[in-house]
C-alpha positions, 0 to 999 in steps of 0.5 A, spaced: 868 614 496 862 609 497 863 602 494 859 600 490 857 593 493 854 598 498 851 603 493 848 596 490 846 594 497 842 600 499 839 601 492 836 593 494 834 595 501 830 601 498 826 598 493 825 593 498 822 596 503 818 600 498 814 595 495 812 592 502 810 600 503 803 603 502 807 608 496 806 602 492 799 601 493 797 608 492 802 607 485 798 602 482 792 604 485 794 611 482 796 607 474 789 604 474 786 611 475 789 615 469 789 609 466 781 609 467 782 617 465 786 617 459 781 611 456 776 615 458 779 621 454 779 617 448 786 619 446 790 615 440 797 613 440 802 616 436 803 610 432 796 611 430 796 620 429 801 618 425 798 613 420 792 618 420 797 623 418 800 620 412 793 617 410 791 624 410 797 627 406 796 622 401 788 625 401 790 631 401 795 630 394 789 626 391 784 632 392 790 637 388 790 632 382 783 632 383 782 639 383 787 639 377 783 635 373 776 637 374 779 645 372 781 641 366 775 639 364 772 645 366 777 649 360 775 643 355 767 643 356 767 651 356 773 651 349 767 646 347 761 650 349 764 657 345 766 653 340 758 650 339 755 657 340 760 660 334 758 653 329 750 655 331 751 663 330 755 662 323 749 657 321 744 661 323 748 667 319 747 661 312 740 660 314 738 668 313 743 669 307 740 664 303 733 665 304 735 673 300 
């Protein structure tokens, strides 16, 4: 088995090399590349889709309360309106019986 010094020394001689090496040109010129292309994409974070995620769960809540409310005063308009339309045809109905 290797000692670790060794391991360690070989690690160090490697990354060494490597960043005295083209690759590492070629590796930021590649991260500014797609960090160009994903700007370029318009893509969010996922901090900011999950945000937009809870804003959109609490608008969809609103709506159901609204739904549900707006249904309610529906019913009560329409109960009014029947109940308009039945005091109208009983006044009528007084009206025709007292000119007998």
């Amino acid at each position: 088995m290797l000692n670790k010094n060794i391991i360690d020394e070989i690690n160090t001689k490697v990354s060494e090399i490597l960043q005295h090496s083209p690759a590492k040109d070629i590796e930021k010129n590649m991260k500014v590349l797609l960090s160009g292309a994903f700007n370029r994409l318009d893509l969010v974070t996922r901090d900011e889709f999950d945000v937009q995620q809870e804003v959109l769960q609490r608008t969809r809540e609103k709506l159901l309360l609204l739904e549900a409310r707006v249904s309610e005063l529906e019913a009560r308009l329409s109960q009014i309106m029947r109940q308009s339309t039945v005091q109208s045809e009983e006044s009528g109905k007084e009206g025709d019986l007292n000119q007998c």
